[in-house]
N, C-alpha and C positions, 0 to 999 in steps of 0.2 A: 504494500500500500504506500502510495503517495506521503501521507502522514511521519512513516517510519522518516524519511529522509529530513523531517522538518524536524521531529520531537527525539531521535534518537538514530542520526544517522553513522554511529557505532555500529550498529548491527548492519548495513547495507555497506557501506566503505572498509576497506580495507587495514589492518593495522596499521601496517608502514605507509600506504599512501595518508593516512591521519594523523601519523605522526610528524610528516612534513609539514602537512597544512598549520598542525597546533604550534610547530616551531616558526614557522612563517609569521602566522596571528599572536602570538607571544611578542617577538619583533616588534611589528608595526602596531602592536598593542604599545607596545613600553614607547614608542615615538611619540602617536598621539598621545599618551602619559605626559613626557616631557613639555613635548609641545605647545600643549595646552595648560601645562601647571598644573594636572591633577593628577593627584597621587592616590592610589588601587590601595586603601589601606584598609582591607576588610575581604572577605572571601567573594559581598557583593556588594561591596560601598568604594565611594571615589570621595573624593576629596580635594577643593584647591590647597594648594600648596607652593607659593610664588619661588619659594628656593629653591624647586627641586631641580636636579642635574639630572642627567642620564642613568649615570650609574644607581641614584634611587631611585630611579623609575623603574627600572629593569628588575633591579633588587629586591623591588616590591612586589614587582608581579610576577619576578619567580616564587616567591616567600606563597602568594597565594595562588599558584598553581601546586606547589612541591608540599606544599603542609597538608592541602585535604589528600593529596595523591599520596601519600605515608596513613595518614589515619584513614582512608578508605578501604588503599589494601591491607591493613593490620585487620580492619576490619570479614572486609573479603576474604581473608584466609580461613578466618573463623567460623565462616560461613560455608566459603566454599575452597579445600585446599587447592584446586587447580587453579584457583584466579591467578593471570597472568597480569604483570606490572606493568607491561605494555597496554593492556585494556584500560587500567584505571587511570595512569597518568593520561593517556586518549582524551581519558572524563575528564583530567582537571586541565587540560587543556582546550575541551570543548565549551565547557560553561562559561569559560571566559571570554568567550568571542562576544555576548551582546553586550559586556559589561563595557567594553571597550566603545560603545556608542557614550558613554555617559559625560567622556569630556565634548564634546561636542553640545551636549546640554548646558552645561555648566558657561560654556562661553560665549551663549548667547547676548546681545547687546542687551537686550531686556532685564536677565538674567545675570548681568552685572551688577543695570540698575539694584536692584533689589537686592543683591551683595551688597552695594555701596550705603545702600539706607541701612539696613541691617548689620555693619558694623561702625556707621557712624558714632560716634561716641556723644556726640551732639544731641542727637534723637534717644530720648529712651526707647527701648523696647515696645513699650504700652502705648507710644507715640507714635508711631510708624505707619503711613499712612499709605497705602498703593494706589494706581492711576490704575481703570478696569480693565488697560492691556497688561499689566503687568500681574495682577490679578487672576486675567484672562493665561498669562506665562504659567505662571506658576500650578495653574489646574493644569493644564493640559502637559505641561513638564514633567509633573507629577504620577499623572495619570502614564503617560509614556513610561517612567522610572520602572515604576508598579509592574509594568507588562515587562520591561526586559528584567528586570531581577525575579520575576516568576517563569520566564523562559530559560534564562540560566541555571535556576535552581531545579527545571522542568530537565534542562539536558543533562544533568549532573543525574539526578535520580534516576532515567531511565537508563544513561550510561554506565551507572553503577549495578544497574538491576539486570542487563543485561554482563557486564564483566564480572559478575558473582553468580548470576541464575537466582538471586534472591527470590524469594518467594513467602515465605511466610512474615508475620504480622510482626514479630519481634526485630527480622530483616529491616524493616523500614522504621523503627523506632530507633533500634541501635544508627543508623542512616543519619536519620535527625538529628543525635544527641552527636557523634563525631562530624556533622556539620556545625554545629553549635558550638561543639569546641574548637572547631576550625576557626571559625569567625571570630572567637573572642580571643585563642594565643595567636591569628596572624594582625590583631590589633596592636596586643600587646607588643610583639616582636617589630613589626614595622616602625611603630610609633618610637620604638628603641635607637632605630638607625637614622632617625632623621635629626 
C-alpha cells in the first residue's frame, strides 16, 4: 500500500539505500540547523540559538539521532534478539527528516516579530499584544509544528515496530517511556555542550 511508503517507509526501502538517504538528511539537516540559528535540542524540539557554529549543530543532531538509536535497540533486543542496528538507527535517522522543517518556521519574518515582542524586556509578558496576522502566524505555525512532531514520532514508532516485530501492549509502553527518556537526557546532554 501507498501509505506504507509515507508512514513507514523502513519496510518498503532498503537498508543500505536508507542508510544513505538518513546520512545525507543528517547533513543538510545540521546546515539548515546552523543556518538558520536553530538548534535540535530535544529528540522533537528546535530551538533559536544565535551562537550556534556548525560543529553544535551537527553535534546536536547527532546527540539526537544516536541517543534514541542506543535506547531503542537496548530496547529491541529485549524484545526481539535478532533486531538489527542497522534497522533502528534507519528509525533515528528517519524521524528526523520533518523535524528538520522547523527552522524554517522559526525564521519567518512574522515569526520574528513575535520573538522580538516576546523577549523584549520592555513589554511584560501580560502586556504583549499581537496584530491578527501574527496571531493569525502563530495558529497556523502551530498547528503545522503539531503535525510534523506527530509525523516524526509516527515514523519512529512504526520504524521501531517494524525493526523489533513489536507487537504486544507492553512493546509500545516500554517504546514510550525510552522515548521519554530520550527526550529528556538528549536535553540535558545538548544543553551541556552549548
Amino acid at each position: 500500500m501507498y501509505w506504507t511508503y509515507i508512514f513507514n517507509p523502513l519496510a518498503k526501502i532498503s537498508s543500505k539505500a536508507f542508510m544513505l538517504i538518513g546520512l545525507i538528511s543528517a547533513v543538510i539537516g545540521s546546515f539548515i540547523s546552523q543556518f538558520y540559528f536553530t538548534i535540535y535540542d530535544g529528540l522533537i524540539d528546535a530551538h533559536t540559538y544565535y551562537l550556534l557554529t556548525y560543529a553544535q549543530a551537527i553535534t546536536a543532531n547527532m546527540i539526537t539521532i544516536i541517543l534514541p538509536c542506543i535506547l531503542l535497540f537496548i530496547l529491541g533486543r529485549i524484545i526481539n534478539p535478532k533486531t538489527r542496528m542497522i534497522d533502528v538507527l534507519n528509525t533515528s535517522f528517519l524521524y528526523r527528516i520533518p523535524i528538520y522543517v522547523f527552522p524554517f518556521f522559526t525564521n519567518l519574518p512574522a515569526m520574528k516579530s513575535i520573538e522580538a515582542k516576546i523577549n523584549d524586556p520592555s513589554i511584560g509578558i501580560r502586556n504583549i499584544q499581537f496584530s491578527p496576522d501574527e496571531t493569525g502566524t502563530i495558529v497556523w505555525v502551530s498547528i503545522l509544528s503539531i503535525a510534523l512532531i506527530t509525523y516524526a514520532i509516527t515514523l519512529m514508532f512504526f520504524g521501531f515496530k517494524t525493526a523489533t516485530n513489536a507487537k504486544k501492549t507492553w512493546h509500545y509502553i516500554a517504546f514510550a517511556g525510552a522515548f521519554i527518556i530520550g527526550e529528556v537526557l538528549s536535553k540535558i546532554i545538548i544543553r551541556s555542550i552549548l
